[in-house]
N, CA, C and O atoms as CSV, one atom per row, in Angstrom:
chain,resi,resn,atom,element,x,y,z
A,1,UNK,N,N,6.640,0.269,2.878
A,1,UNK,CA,C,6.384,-0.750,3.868
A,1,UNK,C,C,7.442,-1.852,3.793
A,1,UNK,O,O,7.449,-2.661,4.721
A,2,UNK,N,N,8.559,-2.023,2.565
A,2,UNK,CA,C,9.088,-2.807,2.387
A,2,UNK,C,C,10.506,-2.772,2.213
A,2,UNK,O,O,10.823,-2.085,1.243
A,3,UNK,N,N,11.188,-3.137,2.651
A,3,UNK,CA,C,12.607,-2.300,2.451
A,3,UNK,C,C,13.133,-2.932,1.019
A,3,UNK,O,O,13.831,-2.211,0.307
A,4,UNK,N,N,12.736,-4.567,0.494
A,4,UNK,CA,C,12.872,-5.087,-0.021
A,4,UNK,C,C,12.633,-4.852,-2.006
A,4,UNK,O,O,12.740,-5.559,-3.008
A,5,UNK,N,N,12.299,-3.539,-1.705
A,5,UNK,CA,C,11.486,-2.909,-2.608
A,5,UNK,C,C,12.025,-1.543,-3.278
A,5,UNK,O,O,11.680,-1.099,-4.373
A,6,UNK,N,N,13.153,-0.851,-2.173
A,6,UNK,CA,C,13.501,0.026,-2.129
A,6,UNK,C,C,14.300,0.801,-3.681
A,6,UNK,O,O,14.474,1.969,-4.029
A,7,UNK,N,N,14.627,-0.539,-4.301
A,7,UNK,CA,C,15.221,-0.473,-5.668
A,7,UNK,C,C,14.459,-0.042,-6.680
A,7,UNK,O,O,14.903,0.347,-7.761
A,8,UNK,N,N,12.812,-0.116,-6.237
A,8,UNK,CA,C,11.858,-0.121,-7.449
A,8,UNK,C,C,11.320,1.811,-7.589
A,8,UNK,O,O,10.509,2.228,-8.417
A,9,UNK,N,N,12.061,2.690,-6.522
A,9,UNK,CA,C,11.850,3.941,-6.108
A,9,UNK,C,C,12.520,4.516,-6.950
A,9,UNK,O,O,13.604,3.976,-7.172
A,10,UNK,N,N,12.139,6.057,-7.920
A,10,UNK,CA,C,12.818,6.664,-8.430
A,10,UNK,C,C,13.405,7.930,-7.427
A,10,UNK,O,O,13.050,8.395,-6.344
A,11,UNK,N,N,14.111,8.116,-8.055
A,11,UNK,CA,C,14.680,9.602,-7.188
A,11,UNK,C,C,13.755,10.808,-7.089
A,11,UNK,O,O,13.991,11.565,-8.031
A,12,UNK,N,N,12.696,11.311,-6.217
A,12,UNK,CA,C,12.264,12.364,-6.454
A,12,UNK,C,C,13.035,13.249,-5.919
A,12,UNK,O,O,14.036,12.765,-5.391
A,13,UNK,N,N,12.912,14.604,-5.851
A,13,UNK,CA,C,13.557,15.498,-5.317
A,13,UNK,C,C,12.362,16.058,-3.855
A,13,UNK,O,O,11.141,16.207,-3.807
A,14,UNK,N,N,13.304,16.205,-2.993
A,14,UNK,CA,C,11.974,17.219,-2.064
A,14,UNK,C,C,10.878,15.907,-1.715
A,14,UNK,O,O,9.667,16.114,-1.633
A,15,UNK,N,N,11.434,14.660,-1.541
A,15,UNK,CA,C,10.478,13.826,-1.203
A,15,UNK,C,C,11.137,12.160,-0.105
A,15,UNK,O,O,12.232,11.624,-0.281
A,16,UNK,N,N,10.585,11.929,0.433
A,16,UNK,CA,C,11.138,10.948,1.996
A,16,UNK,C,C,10.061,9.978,1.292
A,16,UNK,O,O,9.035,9.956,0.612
A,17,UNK,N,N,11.338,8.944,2.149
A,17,UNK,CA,C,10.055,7.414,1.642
A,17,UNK,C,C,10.694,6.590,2.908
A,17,UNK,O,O,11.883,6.525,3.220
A,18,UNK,N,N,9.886,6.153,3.365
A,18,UNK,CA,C,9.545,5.320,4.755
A,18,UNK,C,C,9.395,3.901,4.063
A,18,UNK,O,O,8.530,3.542,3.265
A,19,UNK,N,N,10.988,2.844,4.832
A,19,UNK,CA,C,10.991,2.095,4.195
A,19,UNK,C,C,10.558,0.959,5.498
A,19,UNK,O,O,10.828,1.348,6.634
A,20,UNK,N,N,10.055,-0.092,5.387
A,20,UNK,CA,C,10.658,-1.407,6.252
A,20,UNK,C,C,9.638,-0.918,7.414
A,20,UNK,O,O,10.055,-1.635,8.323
A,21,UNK,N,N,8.653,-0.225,7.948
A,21,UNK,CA,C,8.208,0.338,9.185
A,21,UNK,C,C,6.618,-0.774,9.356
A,21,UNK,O,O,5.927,-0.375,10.294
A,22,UNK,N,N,6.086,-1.870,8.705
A,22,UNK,CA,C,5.296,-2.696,9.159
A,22,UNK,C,C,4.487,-2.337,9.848
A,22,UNK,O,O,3.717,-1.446,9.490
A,23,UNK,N,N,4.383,-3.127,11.479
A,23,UNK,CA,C,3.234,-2.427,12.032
A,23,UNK,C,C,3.807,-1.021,12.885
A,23,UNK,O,O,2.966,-0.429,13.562
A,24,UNK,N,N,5.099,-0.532,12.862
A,24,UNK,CA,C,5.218,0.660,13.464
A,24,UNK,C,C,4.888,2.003,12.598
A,24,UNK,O,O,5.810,2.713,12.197
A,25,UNK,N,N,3.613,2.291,12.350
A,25,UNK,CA,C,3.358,3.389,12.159
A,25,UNK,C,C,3.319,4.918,12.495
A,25,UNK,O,O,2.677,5.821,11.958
A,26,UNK,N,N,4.339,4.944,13.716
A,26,UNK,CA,C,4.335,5.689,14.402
A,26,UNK,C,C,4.924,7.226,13.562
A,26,UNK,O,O,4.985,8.358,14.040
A,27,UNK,N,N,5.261,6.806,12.320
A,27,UNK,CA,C,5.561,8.078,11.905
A,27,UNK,C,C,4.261,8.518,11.156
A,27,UNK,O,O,4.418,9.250,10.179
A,28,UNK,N,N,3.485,8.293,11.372
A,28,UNK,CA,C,2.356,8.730,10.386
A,28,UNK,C,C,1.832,9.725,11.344
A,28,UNK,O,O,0.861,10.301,10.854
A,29,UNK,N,N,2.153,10.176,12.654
A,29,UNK,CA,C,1.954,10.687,13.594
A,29,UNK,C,C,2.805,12.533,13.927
A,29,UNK,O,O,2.680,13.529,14.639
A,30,UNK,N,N,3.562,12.023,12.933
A,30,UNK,CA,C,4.463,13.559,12.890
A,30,UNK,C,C,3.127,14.672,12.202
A,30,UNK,O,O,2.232,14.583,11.362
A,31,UNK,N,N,3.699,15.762,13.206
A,31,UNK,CA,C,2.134,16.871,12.532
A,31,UNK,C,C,2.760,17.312,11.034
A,31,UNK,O,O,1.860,17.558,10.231
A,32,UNK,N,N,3.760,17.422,10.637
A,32,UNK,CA,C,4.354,18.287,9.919
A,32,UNK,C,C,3.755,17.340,8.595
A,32,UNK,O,O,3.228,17.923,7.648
A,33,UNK,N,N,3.838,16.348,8.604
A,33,UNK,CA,C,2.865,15.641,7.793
A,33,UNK,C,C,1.613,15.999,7.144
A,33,UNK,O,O,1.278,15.842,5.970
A,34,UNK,N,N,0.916,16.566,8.231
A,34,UNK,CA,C,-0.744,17.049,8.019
A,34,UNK,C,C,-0.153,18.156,6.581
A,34,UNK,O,O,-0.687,17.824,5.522
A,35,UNK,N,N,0.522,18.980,6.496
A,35,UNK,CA,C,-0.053,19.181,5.355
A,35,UNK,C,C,1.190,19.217,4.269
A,35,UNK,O,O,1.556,20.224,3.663
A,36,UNK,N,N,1.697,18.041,4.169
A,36,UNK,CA,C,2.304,17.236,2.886
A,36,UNK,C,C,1.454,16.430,2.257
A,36,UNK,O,O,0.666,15.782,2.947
A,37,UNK,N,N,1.439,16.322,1.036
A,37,UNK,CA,C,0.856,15.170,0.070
A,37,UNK,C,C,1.589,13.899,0.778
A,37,UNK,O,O,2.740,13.928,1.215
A,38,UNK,N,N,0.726,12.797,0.808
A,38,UNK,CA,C,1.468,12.156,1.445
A,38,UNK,C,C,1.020,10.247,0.585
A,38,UNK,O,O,-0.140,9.936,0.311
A,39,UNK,N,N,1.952,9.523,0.394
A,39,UNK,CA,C,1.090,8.315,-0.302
A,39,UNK,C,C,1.421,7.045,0.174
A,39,UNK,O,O,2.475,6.893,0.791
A,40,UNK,N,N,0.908,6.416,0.035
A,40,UNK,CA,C,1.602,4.969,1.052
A,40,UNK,C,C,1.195,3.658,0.295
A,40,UNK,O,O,0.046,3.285,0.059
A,41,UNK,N,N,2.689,2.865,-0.127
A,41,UNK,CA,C,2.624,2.210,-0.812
A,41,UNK,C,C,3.087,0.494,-0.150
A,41,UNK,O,O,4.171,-0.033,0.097
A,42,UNK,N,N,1.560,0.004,-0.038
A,42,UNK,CA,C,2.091,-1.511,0.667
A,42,UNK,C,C,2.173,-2.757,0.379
A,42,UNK,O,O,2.689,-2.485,-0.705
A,43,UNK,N,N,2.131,-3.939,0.361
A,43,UNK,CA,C,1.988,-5.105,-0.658
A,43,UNK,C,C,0.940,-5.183,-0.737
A,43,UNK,O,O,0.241,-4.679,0.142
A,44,UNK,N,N,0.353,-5.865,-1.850
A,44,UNK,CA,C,-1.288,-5.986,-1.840
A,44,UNK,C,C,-1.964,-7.555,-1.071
A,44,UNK,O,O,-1.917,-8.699,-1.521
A,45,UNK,N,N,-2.526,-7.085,0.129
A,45,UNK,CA,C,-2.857,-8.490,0.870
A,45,UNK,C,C,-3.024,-7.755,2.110
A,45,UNK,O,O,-2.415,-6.710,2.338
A,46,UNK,N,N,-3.938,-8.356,3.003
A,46,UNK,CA,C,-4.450,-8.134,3.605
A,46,UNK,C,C,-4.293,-7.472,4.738
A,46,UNK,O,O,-5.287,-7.009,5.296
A,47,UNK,N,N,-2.960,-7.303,5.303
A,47,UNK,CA,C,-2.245,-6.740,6.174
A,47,UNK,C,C,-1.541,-5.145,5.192
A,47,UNK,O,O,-1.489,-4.156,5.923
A,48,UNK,N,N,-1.138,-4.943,3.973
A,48,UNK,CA,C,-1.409,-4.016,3.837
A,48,UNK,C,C,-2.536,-2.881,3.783
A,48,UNK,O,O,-2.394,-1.685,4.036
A,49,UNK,N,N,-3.766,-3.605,3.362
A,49,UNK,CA,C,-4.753,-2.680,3.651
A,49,UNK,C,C,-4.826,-2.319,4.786
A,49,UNK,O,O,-5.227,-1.192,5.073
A,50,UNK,N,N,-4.338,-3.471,5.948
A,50,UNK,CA,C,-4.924,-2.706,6.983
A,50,UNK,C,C,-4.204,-1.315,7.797
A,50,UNK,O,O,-4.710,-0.480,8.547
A,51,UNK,N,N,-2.791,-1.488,7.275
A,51,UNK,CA,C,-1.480,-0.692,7.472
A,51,UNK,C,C,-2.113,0.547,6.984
A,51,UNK,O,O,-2.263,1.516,7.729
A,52,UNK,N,N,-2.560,0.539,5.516
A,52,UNK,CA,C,-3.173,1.855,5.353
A,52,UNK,C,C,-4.604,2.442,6.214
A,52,UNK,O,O,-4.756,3.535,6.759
A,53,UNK,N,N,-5.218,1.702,6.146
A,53,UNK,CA,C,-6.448,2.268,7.403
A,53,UNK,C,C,-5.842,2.695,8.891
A,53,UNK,O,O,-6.298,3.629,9.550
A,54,UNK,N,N,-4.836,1.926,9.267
A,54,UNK,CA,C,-4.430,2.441,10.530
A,54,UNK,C,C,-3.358,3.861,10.127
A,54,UNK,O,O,-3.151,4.621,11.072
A,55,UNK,N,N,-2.740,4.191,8.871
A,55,UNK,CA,C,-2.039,5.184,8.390
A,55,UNK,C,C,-3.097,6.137,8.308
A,55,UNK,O,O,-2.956,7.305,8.670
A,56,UNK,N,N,-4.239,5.630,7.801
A,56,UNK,CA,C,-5.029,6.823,7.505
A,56,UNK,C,C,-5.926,7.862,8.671
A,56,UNK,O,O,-6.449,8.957,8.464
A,57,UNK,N,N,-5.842,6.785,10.341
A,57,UNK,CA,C,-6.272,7.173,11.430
A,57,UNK,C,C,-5.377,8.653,11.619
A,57,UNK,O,O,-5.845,9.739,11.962
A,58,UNK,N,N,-4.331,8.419,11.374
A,58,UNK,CA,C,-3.061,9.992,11.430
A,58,UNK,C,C,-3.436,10.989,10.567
A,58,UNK,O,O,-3.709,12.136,10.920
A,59,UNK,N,N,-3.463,10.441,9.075
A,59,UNK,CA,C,-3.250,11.169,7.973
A,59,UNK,C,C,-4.557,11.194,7.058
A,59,UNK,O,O,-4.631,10.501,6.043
A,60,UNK,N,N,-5.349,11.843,7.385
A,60,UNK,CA,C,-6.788,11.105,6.315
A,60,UNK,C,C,-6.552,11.524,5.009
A,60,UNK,O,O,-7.301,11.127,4.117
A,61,UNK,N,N,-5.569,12.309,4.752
A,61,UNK,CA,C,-5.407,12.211,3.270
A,61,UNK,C,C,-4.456,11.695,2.446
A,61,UNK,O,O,-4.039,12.027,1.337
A,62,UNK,N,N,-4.168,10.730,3.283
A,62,UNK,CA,C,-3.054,9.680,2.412
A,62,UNK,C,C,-3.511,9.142,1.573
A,62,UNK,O,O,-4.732,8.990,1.536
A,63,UNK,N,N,-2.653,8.642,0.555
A,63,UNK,CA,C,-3.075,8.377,-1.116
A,63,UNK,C,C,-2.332,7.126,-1.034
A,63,UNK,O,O,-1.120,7.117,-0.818
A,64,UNK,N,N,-3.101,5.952,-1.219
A,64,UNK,CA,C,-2.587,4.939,-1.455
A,64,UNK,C,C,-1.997,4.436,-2.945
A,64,UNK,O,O,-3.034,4.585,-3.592
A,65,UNK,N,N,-1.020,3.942,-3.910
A,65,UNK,CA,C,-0.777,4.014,-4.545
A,65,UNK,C,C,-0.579,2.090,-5.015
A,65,UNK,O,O,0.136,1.272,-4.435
A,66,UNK,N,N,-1.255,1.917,-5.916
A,66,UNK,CA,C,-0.708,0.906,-7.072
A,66,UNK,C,C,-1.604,-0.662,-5.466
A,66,UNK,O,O,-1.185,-1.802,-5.267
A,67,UNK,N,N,-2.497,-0.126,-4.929
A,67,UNK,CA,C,-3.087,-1.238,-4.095
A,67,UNK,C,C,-4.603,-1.712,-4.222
A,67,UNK,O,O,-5.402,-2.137,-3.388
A,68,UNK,N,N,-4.686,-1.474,-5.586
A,68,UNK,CA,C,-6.330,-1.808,-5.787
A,68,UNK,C,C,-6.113,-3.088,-6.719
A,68,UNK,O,O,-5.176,-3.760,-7.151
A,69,UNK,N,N,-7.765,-3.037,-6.797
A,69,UNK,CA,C,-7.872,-4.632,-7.664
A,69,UNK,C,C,-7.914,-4.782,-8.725
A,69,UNK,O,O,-8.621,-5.731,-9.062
A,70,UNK,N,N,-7.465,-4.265,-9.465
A,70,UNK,CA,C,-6.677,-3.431,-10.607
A,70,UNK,C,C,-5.733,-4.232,-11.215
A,70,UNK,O,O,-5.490,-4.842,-12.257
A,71,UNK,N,N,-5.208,-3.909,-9.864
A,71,UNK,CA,C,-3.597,-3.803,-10.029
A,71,UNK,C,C,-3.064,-5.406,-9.848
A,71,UNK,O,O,-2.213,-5.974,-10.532
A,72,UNK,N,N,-3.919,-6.007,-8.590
A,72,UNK,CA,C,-3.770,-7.242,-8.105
A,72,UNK,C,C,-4.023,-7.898,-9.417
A,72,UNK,O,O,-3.098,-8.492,-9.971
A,73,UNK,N,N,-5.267,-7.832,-9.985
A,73,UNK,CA,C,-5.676,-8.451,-11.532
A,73,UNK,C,C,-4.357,-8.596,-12.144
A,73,UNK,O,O,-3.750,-9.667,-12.163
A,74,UNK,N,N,-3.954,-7.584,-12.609
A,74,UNK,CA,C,-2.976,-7.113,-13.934
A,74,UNK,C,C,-1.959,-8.442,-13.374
A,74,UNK,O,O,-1.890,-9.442,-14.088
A,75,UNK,N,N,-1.209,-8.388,-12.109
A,75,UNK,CA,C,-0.115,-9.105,-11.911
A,75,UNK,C,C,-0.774,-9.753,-11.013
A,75,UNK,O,O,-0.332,-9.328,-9.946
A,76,UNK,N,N,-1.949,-10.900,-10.700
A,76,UNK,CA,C,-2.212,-12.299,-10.494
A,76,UNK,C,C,-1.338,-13.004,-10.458
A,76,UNK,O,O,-0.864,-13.425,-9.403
A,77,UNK,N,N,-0.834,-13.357,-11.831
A,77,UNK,CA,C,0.019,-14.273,-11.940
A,77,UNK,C,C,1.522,-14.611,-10.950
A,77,UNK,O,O,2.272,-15.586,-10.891
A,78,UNK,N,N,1.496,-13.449,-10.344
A,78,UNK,CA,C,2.763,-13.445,-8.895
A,78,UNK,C,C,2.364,-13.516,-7.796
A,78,UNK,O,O,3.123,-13.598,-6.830
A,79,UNK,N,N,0.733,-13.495,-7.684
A,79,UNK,CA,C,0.140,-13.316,-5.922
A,79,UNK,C,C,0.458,-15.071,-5.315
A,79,UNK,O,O,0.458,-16.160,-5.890
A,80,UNK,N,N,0.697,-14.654,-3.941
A,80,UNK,CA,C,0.669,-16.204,-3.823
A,80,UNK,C,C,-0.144,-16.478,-2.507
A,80,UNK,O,O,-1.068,-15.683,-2.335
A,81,UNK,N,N,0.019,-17.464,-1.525
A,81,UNK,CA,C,-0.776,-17.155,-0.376
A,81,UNK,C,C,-0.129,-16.284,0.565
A,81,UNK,O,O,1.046,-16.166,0.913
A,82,UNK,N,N,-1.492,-15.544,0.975
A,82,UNK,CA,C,-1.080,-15.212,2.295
A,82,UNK,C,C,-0.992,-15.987,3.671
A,82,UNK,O,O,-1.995,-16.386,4.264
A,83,UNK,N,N,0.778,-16.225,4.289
A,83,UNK,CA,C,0.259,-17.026,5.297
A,83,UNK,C,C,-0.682,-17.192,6.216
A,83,UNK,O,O,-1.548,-18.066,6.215
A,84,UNK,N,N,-0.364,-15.583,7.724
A,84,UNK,CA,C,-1.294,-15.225,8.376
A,84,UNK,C,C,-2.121,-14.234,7.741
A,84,UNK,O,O,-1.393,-13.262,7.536
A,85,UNK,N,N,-3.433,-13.975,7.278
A,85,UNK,CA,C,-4.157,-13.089,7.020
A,85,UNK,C,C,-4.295,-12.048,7.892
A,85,UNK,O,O,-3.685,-12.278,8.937
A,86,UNK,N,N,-4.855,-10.994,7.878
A,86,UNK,CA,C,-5.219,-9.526,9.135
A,86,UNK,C,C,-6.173,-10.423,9.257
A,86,UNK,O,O,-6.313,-11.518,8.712
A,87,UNK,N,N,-7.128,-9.581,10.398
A,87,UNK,CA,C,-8.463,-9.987,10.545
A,87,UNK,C,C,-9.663,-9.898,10.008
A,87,UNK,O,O,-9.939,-9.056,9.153
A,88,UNK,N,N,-10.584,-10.862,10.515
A,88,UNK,CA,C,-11.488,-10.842,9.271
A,88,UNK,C,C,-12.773,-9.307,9.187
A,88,UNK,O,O,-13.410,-8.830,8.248
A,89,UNK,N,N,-12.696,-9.005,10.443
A,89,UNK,CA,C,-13.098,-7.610,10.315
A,89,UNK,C,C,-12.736,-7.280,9.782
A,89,UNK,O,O,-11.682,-7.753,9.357
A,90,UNK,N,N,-13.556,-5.555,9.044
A,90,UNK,CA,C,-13.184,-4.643,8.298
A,90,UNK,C,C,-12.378,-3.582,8.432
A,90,UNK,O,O,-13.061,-2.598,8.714
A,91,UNK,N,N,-11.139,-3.312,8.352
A,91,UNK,CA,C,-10.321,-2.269,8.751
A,91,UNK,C,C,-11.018,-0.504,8.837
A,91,UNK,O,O,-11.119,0.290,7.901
A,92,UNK,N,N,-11.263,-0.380,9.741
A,92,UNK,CA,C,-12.373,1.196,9.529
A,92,UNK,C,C,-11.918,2.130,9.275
A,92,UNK,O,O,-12.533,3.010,9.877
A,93,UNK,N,N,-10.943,2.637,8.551
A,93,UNK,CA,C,-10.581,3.674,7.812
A,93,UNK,C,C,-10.480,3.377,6.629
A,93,UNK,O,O,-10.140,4.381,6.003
A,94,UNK,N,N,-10.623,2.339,5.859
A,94,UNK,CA,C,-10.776,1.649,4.274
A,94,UNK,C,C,-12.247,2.301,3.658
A,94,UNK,O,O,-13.187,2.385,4.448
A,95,UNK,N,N,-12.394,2.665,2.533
A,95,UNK,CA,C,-13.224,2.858,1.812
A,95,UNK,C,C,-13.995,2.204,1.111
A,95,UNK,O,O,-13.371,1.501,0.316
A,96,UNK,N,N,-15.364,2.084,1.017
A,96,UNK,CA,C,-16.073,1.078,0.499
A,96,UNK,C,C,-15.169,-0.372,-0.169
A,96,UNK,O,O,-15.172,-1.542,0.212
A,97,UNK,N,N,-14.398,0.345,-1.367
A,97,UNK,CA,C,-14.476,-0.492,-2.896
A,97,UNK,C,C,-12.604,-0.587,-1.723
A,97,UNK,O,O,-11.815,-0.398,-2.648
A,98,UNK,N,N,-12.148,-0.669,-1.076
A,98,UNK,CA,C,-10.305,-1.059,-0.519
A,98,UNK,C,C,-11.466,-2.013,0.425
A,98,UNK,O,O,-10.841,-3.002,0.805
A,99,UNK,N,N,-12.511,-2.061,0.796
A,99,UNK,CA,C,-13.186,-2.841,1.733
A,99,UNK,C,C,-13.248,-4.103,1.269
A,99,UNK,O,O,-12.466,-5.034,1.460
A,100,UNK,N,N,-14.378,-4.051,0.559
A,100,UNK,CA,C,-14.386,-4.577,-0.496
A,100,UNK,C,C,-13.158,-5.735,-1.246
A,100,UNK,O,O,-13.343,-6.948,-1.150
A,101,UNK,N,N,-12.437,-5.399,-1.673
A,101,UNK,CA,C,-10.878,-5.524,-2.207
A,101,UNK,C,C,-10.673,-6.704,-1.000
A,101,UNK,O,O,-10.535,-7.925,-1.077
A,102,UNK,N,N,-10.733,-5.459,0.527
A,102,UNK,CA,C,-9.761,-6.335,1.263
A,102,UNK,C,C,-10.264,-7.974,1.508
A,102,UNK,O,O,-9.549,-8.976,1.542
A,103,UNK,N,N,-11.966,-7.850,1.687
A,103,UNK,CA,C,-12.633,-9.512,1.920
A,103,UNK,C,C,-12.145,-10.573,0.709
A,103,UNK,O,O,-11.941,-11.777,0.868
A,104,UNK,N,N,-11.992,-9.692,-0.743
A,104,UNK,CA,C,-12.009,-10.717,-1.596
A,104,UNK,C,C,-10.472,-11.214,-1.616
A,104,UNK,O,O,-10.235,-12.340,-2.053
A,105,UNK,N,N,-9.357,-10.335,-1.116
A,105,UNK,CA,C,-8.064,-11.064,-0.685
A,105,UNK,C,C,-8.154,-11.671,0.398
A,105,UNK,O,O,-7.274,-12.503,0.618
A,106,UNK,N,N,-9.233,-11.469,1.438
A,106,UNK,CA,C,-9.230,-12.449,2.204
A,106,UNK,C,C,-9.538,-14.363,1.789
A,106,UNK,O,O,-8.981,-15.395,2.164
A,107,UNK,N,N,-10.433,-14.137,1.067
A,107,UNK,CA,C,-11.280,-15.247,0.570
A,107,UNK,C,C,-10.558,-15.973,-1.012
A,107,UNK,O,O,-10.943,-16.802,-1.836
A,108,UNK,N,N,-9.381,-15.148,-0.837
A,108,UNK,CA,C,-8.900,-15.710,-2.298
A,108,UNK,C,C,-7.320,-16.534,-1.708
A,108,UNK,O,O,-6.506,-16.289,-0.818
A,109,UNK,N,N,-7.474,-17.624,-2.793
A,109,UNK,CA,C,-6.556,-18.936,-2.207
A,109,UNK,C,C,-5.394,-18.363,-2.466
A,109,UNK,O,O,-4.500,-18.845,-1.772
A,110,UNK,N,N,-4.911,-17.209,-3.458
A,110,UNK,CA,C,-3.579,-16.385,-3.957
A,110,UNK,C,C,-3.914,-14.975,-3.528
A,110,UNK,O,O,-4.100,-14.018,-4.280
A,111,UNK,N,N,-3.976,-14.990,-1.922
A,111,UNK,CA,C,-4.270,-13.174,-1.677
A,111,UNK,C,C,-3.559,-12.166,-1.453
A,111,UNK,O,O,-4.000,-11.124,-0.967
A,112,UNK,N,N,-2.354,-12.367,-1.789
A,112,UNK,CA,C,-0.993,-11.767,-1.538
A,112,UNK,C,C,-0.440,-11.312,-2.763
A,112,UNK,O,O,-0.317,-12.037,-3.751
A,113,UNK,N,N,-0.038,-9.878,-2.699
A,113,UNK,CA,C,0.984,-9.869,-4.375
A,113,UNK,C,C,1.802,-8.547,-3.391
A,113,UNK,O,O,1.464,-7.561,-2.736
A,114,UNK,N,N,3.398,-9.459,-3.887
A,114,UNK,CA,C,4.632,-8.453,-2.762
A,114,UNK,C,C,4.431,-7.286,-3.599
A,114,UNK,O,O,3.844,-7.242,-4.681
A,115,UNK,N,N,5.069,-6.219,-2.871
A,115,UNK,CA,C,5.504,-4.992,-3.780
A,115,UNK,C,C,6.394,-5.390,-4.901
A,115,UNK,O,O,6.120,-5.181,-6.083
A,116,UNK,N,N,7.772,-6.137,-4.358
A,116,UNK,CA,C,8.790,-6.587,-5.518
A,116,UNK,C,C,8.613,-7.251,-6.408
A,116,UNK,O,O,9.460,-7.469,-7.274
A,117,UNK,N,N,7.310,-7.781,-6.381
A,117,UNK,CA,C,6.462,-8.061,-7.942
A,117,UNK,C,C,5.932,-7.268,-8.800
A,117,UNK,O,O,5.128,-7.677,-9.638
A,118,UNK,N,N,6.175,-6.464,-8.743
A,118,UNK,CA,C,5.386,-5.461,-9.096
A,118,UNK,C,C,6.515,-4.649,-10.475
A,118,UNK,O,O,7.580,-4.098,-10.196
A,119,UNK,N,N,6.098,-4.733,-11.539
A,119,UNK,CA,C,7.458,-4.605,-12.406
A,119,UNK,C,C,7.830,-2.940,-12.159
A,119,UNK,O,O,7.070,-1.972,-12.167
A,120,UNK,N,N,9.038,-3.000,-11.977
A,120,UNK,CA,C,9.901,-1.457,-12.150
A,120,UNK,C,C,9.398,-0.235,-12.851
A,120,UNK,O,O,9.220,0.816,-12.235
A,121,UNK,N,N,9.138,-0.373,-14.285
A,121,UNK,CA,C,8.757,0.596,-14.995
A,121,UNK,C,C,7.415,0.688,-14.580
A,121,UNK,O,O,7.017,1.853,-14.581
A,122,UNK,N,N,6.629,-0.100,-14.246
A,122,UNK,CA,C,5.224,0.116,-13.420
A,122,UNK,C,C,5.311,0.886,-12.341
A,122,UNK,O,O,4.937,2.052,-12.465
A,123,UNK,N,N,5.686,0.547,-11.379
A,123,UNK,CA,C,6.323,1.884,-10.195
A,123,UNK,C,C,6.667,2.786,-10.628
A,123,UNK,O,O,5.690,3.402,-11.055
A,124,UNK,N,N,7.171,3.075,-10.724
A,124,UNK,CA,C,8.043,4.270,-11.582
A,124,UNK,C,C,6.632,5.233,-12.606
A,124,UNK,O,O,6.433,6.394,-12.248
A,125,UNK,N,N,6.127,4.906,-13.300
A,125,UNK,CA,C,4.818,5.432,-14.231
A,125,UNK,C,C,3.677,5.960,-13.291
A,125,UNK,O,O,2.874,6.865,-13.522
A,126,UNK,N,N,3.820,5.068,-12.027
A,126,UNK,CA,C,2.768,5.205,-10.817
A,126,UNK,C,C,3.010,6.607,-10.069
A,126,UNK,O,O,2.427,7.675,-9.885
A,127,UNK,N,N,3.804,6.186,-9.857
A,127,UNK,CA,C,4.570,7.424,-8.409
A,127,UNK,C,C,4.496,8.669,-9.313
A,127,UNK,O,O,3.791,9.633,-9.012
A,128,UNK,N,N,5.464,8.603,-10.757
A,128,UNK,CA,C,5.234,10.156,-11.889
A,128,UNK,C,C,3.792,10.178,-12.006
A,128,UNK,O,O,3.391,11.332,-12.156
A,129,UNK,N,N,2.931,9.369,-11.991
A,129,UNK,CA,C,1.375,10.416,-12.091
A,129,UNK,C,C,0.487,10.644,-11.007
A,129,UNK,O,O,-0.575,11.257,-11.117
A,130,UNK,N,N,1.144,9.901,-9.443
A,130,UNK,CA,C,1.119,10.834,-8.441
A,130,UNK,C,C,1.126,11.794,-8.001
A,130,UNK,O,O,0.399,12.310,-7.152
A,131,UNK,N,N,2.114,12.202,-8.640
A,131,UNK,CA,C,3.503,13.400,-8.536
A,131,UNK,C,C,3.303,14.204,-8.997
A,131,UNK,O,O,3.618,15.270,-8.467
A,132,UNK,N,N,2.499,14.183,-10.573
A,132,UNK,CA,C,1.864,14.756,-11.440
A,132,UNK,C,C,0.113,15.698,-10.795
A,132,UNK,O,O,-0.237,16.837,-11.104
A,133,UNK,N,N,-0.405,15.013,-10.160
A,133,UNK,CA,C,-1.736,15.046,-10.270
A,133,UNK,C,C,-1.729,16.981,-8.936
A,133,UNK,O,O,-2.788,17.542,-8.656
């Protein structure tokens, strides 16, 4: 989702990464997709969740990676505000507990954590047990 981020990607082989595409999701729309593993990795805040629910309208088996509250916890210490928030509706392709997630980044005064916060060797450990599974 971020082009800004693009450094934190290891080299897979036999694998495409969609950089910088925001609200144009329009590639989530290619059929050839339907049956690739497919994972989508966005900042954690509120407009990424919703990027993935509208990704997941294409692809219902996209695997979101390193965007739970988890993760937001672990690296707090870098979230900052989100200016404009998504809306306060619930994005309807989100799953209970990303639902969930998404109100309490709504309602939290630091609801934002970029991808490029997110330390290197952490990415990197993420995506290999993706990759792995």
């Amino acid at each position: 989702e971020n082009e800004a981020c693009q450094h934190h990607l290891p080299h897979v082989p036999d694998t495409i990464a969609v950089l910088g595409a925001g609200f144009d999701l329009s590639w989530t729309d290619a059929e050839w997709l339907r049956s690739k593993r497919v994972a989508y990795w966005g900042d954690i805040d509120s407009w990424g969740l919703s990027f993935l629910s509208m990704a997941r309208r294409s692809i219902s088996h996209i695997e979101p990676l390193m965007m739970t509250a988890a993760v937001f916890e672990t690296y707090r210490s870098s979230s900052v505000r989100e200016p404009v928030p998504a809306s306060a509706a619930t994005p309807s392709e989100l799953t209970k507990e990303e639902a969930e997630f998404y109100h309490a980044l709504l309602n939290a005064e630091h609801g934002r954590l970029e991808q490029e916060f997110l330390p290197i060797e952490y990415v990197h450990q993420s995506i290999d047990q993706w990759l792995r599974k």
